[in-house]
C-alpha positions as CSV (number, residue, x, y, z in Angstrom):
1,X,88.5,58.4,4.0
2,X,87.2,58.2,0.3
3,X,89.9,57.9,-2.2
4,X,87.8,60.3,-4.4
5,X,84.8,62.3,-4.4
6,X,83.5,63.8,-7.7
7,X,81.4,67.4,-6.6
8,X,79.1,69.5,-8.9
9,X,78.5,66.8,-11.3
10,X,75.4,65.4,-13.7
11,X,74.7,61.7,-12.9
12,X,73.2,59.6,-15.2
13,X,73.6,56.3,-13.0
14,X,71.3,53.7,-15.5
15,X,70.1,52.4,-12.5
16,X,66.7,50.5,-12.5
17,X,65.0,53.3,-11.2
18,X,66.8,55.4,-14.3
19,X,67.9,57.8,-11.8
20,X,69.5,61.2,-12.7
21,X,71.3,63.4,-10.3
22,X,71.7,67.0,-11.0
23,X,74.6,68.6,-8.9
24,X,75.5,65.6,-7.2
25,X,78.0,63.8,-5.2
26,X,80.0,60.5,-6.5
27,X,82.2,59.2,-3.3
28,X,84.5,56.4,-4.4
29,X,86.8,54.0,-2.5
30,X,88.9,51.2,-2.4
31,X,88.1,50.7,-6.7
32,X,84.1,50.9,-5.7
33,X,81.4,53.7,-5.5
34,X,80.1,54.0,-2.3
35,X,77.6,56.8,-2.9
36,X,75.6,58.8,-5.6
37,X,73.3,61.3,-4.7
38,X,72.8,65.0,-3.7
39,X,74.4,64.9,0.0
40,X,77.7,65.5,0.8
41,X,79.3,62.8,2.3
42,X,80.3,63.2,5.8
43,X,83.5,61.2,4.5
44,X,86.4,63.5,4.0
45,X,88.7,62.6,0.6
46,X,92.0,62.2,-0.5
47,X,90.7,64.1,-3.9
48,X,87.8,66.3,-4.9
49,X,87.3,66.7,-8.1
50,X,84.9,69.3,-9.7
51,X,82.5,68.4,-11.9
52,X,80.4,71.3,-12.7
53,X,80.0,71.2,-16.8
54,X,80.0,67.6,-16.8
55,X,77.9,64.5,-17.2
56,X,78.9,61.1,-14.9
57,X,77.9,57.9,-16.7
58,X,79.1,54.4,-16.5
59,X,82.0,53.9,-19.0
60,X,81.2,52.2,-22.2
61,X,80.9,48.8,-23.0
62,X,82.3,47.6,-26.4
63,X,80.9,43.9,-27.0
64,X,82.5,43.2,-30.3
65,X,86.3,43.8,-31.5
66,X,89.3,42.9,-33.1
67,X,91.3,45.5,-31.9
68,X,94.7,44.7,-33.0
69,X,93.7,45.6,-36.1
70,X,93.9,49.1,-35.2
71,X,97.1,48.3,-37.4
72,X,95.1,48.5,-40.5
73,X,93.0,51.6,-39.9
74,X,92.3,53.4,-43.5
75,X,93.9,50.6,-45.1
76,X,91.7,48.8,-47.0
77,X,88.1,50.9,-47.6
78,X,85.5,50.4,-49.9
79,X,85.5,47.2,-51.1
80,X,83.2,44.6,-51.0
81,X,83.2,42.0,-48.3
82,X,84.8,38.9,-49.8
83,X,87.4,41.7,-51.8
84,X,88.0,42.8,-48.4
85,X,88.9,40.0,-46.2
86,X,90.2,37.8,-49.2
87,X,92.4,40.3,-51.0
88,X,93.3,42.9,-48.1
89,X,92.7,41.6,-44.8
90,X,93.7,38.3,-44.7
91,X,97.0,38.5,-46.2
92,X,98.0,41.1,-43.5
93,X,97.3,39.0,-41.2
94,X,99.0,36.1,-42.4
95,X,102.1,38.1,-42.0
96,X,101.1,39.1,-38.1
97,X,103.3,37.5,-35.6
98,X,102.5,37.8,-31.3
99,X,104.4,41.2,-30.7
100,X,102.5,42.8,-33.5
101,X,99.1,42.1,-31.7
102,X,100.3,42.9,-28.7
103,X,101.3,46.8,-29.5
104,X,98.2,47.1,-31.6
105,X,96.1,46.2,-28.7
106,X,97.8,48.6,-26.3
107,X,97.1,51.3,-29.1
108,X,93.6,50.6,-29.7
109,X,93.0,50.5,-25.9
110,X,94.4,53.7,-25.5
111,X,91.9,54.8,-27.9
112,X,89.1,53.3,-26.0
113,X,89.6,55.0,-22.7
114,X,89.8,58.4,-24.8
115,X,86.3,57.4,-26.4
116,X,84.9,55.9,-23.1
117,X,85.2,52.7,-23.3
118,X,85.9,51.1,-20.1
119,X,85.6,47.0,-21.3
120,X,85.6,45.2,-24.4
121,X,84.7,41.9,-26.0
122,X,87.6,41.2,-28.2
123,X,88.0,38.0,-31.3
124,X,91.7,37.8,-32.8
125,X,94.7,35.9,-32.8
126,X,97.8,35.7,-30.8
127,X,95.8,34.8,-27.9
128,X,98.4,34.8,-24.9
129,X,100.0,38.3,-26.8
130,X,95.9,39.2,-26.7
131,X,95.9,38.4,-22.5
132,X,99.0,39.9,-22.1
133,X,98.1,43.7,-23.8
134,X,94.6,43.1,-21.7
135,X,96.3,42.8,-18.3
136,X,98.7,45.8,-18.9
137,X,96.4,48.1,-20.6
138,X,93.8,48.4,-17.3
139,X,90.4,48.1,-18.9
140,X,88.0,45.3,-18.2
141,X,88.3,42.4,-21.7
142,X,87.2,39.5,-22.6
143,X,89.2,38.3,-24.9
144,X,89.3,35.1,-27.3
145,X,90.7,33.7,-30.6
146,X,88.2,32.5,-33.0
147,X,88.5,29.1,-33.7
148,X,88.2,27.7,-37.5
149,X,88.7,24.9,-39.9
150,X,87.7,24.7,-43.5
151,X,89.2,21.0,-43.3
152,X,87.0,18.9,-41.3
153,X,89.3,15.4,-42.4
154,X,92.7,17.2,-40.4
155,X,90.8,18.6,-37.3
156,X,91.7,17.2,-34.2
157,X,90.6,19.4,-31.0
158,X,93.1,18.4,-28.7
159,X,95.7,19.4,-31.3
160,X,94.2,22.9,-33.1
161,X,96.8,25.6,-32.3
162,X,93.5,27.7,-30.7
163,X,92.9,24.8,-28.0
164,X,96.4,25.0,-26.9
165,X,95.8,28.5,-27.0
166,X,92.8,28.7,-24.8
167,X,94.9,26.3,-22.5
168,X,97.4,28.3,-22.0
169,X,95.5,31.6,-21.3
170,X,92.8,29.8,-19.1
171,X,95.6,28.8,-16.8
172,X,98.0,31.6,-16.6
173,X,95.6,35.0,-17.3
174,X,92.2,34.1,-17.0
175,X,91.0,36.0,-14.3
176,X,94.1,38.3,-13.8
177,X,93.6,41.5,-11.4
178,X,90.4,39.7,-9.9
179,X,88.5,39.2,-12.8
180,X,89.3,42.4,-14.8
181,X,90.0,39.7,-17.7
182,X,88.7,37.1,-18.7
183,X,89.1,34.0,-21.7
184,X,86.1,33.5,-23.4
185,X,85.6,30.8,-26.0
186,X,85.5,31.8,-29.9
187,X,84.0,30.1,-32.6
188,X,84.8,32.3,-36.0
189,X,81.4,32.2,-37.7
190,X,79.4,29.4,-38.9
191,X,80.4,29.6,-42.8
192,X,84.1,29.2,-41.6
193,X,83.7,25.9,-39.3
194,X,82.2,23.0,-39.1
195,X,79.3,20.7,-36.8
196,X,82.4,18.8,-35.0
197,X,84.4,21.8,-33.8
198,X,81.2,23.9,-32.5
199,X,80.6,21.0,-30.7
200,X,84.2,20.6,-29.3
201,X,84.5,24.3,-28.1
202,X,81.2,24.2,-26.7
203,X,82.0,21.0,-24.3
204,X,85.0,23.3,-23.6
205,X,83.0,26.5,-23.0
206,X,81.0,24.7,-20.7
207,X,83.0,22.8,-18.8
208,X,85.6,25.6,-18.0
209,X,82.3,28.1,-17.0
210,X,83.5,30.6,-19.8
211,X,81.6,32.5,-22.4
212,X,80.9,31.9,-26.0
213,X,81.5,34.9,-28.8
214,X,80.6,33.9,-32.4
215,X,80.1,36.2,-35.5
216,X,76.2,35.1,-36.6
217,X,74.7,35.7,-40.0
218,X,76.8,39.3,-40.6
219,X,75.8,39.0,-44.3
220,X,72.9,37.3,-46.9
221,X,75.2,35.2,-48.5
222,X,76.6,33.6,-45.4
223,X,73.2,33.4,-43.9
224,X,71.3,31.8,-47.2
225,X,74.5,29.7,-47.6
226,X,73.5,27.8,-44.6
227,X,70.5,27.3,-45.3
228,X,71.5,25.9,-48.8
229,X,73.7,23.4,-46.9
230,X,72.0,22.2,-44.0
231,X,68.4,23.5,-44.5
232,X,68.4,25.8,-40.9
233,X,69.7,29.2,-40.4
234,X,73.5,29.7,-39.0
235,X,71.3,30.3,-35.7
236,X,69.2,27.1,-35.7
237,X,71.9,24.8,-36.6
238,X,74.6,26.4,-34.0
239,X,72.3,26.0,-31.7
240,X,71.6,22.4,-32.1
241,X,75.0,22.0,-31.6
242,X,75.1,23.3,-28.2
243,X,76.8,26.7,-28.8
244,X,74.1,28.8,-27.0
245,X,74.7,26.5,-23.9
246,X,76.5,29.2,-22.1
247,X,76.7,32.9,-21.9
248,X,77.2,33.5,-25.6
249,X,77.9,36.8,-27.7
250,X,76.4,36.7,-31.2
251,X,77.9,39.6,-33.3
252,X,76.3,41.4,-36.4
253,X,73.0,39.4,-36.8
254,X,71.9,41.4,-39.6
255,X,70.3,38.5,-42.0
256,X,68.2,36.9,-38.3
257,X,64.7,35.2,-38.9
258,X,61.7,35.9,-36.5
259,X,62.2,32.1,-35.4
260,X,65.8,33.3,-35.2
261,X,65.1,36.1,-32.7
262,X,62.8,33.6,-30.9
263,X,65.5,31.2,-30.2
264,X,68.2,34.1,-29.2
265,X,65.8,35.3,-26.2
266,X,65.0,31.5,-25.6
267,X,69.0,31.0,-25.4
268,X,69.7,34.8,-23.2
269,X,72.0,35.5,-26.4
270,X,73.2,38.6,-26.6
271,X,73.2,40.3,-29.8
272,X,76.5,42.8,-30.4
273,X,75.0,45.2,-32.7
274,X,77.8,47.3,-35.0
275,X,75.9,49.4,-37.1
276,X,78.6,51.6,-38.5
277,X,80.9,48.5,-39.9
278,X,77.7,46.9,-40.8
279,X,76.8,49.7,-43.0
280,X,80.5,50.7,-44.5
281,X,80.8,47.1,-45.9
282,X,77.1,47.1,-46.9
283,X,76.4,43.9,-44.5
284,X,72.8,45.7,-43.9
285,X,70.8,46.7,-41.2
286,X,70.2,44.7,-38.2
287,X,66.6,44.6,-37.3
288,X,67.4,45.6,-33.7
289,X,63.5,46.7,-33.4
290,X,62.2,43.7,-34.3
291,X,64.6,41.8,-31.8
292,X,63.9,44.0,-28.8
293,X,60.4,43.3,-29.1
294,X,60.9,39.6,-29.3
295,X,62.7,40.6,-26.2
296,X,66.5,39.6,-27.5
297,X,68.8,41.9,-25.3
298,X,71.0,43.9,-27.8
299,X,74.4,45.6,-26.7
300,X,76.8,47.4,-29.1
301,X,80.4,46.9,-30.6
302,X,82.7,48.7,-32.8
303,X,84.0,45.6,-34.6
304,X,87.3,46.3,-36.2
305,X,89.0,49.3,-37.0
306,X,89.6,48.3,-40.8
307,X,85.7,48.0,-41.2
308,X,84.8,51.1,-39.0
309,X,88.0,53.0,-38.2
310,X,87.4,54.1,-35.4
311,X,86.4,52.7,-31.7
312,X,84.1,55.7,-30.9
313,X,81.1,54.2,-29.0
314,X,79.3,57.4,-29.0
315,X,79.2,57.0,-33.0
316,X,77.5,53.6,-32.4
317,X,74.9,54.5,-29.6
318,X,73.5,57.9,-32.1
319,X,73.8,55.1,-35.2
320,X,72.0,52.5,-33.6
321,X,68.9,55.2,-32.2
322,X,68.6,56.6,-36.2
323,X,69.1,53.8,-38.3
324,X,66.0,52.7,-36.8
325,X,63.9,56.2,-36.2
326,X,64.9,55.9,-40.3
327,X,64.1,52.2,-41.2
328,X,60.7,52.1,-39.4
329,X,59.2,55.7,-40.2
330,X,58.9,55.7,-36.4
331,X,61.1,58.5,-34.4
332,X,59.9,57.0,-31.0
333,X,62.0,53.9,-31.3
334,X,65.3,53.4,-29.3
335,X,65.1,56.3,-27.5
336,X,67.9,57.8,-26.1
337,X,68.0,56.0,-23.0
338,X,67.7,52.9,-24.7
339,X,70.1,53.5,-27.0
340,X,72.9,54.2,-23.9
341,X,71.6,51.0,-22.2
342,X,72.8,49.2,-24.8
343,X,76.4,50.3,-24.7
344,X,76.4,50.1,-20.8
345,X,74.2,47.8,-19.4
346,X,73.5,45.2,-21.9
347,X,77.2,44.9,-22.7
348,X,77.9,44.2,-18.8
349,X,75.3,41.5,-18.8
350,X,77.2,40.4,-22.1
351,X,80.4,40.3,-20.2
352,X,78.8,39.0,-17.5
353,X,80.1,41.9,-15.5
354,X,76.4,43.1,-14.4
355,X,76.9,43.1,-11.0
356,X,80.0,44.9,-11.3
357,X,80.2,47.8,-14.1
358,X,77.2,49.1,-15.9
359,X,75.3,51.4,-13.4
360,X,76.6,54.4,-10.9
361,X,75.3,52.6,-7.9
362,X,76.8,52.1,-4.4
363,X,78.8,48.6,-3.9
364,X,79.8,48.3,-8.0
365,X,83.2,49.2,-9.8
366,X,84.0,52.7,-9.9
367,X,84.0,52.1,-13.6
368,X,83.0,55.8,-15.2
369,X,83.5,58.9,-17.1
370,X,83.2,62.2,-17.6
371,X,81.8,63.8,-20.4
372,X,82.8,67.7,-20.9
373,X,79.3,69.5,-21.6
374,X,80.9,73.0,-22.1
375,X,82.0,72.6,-25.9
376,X,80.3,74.2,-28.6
377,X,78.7,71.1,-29.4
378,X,77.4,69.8,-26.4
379,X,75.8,73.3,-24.8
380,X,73.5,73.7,-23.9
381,X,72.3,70.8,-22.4
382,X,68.3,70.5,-21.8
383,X,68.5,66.9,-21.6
384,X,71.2,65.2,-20.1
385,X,70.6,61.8,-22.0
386,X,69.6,63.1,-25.3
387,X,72.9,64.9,-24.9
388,X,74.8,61.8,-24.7
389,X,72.9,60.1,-26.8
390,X,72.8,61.9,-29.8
391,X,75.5,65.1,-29.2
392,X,78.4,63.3,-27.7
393,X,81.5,62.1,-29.4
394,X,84.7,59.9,-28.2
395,X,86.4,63.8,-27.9
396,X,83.9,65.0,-25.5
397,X,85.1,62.5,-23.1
398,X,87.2,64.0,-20.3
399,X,87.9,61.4,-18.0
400,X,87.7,57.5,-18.1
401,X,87.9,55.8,-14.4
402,X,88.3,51.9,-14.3
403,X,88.0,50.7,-11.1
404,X,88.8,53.9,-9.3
405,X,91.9,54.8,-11.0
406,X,91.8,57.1,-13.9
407,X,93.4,55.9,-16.9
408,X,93.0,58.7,-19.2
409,X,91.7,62.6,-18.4
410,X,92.0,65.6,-20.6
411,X,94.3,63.8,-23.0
412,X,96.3,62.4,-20.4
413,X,96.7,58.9,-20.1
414,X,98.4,57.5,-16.5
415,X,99.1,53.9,-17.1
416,X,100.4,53.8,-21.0
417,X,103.2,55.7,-22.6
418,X,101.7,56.4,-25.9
419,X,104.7,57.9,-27.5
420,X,106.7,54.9,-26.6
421,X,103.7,52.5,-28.0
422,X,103.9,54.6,-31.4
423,X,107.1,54.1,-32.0
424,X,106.6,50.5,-31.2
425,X,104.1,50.8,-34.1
426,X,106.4,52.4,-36.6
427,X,108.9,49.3,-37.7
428,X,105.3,46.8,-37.8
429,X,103.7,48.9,-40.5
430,X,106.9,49.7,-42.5
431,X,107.1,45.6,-42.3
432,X,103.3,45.1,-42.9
433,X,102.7,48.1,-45.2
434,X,106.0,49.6,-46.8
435,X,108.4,46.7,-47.3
């Protein structure tokens, strides 16, 4: 018997074929689809569930986030980078201690299955607090804490606080719920470490078989300041210094050469392209044209909340499509299509989940939503993915499925207590904020 069969819906499976199932079926068992298509499954099922009015995709895929800081949402907007961080957000987080990161985490995650987002790529601090709100919040994350050191003389590997860190997550959560999350290695950024560390966290990525997240040439004056100090770009000299050597997630890369680009596809980097914090702190635009045709595989991200605020992936996916429509004079660029791949299938590969979430296919995760086609702004629908693409928002979401169990439909969430997580919040920022 299926555990669930979804009846009367629009698939949009991102499959390689790029098929697209008008009043299909979605059979689902034991956390994995079983069958898309337009027969009814001889397979009788625990629950039916009608999907007339709505679009099936795979759930969204958010490849770059801080998301505890879903604590300083509004807080500090409008101000120039180094203002920012220097002034605003680093002092707050000087004052974070584990428990604060953990409730922020559940919070933002909760936001995430309301927008879609079934898995996430996430850079903070508080790693084993980080693992801890991954494993009880249900969605897929990769989580890691970006390492730094702007004193080369006093770095010892074996003793940073993020090594003992990494230790302690890689033995007791990486992995948890078969795979659902996972450690990946972090360095911060290049302008924020040094040659010796990328190399020790490197040997580490690579000997433990984990991935590699790194912020990469977000702004001019990190990029150029590179080049002022050891005459390559933040990409060129990272990668002399073996940081591409595994499965690696470069965010931003706004500020990229053409020799840059070159060397990402050479390397399989992923770029996690976040187009909305990218343009509130005036970072730029990435050249995300210029990279796909170089043949770079660009996924999308949200970064954090105090740069964006908000997690809505449907904000990124229309963002991404325009900004270049608008920069290039050409409206054929990222189509729609495209422009969902990014935030479903090129995240996966990012995760290096592609064999398991990404498509509506027969034998991986039952890892989807549902988005509600019979508001004002979403009908009618002529094309399904132009719909998504460029009409949907997080609201429209109606249900968000990770691994066969729904975590969140029609502003119900079965898993978290929000109430009892806001209230958690409550005595953080009057400590943070209010004090």
């Amino acid at each position: 018997m299926l555990d669930t069969l979804i009846k009367n819906v629009t698939a949009v499976t991102m499959d390689d074929e790029k098929n697209i199932f008008a009043d299909a079926f979605i059979g689902i068992k034991d956390g994995k689809i079983t069958y898309v298509g337009t027969d009814l499954p001889a397979e009788e099922a625990a629950r039916v569930m009608d999907g007339r009015g709505m679009i099936a995709m795979p759930g969204l895929v958010n490849t770059h986030s801080h998301a505890a800081m879903s604590l300083m949402r509004g807080y500090a907007d409008d101000y120039v980078l180094q203002e920012w961080l220097n002034d605003h957000v680093f002092p707050i987080e000087g004052k974070l201690v584990p428990d604060d990161v953990y409730w922020a985490m559940l919070w933002t995650q909760a936001e995430m299955l309301a927008c879609g987002t079934v898995a996430y790529t996430d850079m903070y601090m508080h790693l084993p607090k980080m693992a801890q709100a991954a494993v009880d919040g249900g969605l897929y994350a990769n989580i890691s804490n970006g390492a730094m050191c702007f004193n080369p003389a006093g770095y010892d590997f074996d003793t940073d606080g993020v090594t003992k860190q990494n230790l302690e997550v890689l033995e007791k959560f990486h992995g948890a719920d078969n795979g659902r999350v996972k450690l990946d290695v972090s360095i911060h950024a290049e302008y924020t470490s040094f040659p010796g560390l990328w190399q020790d966290f490197s040997k580490f990525a690579g000997e433990n078989g984990l991935n590699m997240h790194i912020h990469l040439s977000e702004t001019k004056s990190e990029h150029e300041g590179c080049i002022a100090k050891y005459g390559k770009t933040p990409a060129a000299v990272l990668a002399e210094n073996g940081v591409f050597d595994t499965r690696t997630t470069a965010a931003h890369c706004v500020w990229l050469s053409e020799e840059d680009m070159d060397l990402l596809r050479e390397k399989q980097v992923t770029v996690a392209h976040n187009p909305v914090s990218n343009l509130k702190l005036a970072s730029g635009i990435a050249p995300v044209c210029k990279m796909r045709e170089k043949g770079v595989r660009v996924a999308l991200g949200t970064d954090g909340v105090c740069s964006n605020n908000n997690h809505d992936l449907f904000e990124e996916i229309k963002l991404a499509a325009l900004l270049q429509k608008g920069t290039t004079g050409d409206p054929r660029v990222i189509p729609a299509y495209d422009a969902l791949y990014m935030a479903t299938r090129a995240g996966a590969f990012a995760q290096g989940r592609e064999q398991e979430i990404g498509q509506l296919k027969a034998g991986f995760d039952a890892s989807l939503i549902l988005v509600d086609t019979k508001k004002p702004g979403m009908y009618p629908v002529h094309n399904p993915v132009s719909t998504l693409a460029y009409s949907a928002r997080g609201g429209d979401v109606y249900l968000t499925m990770v691994r066969g169990k729904v975590l969140y439909e029609n502003g119900t969430y079965t898993a978290l207590d929000i109430e009892a997580i806001r209230q958690k919040m409550e005595p953080i920022l009057n400590r943070l904020f209010r004090a």
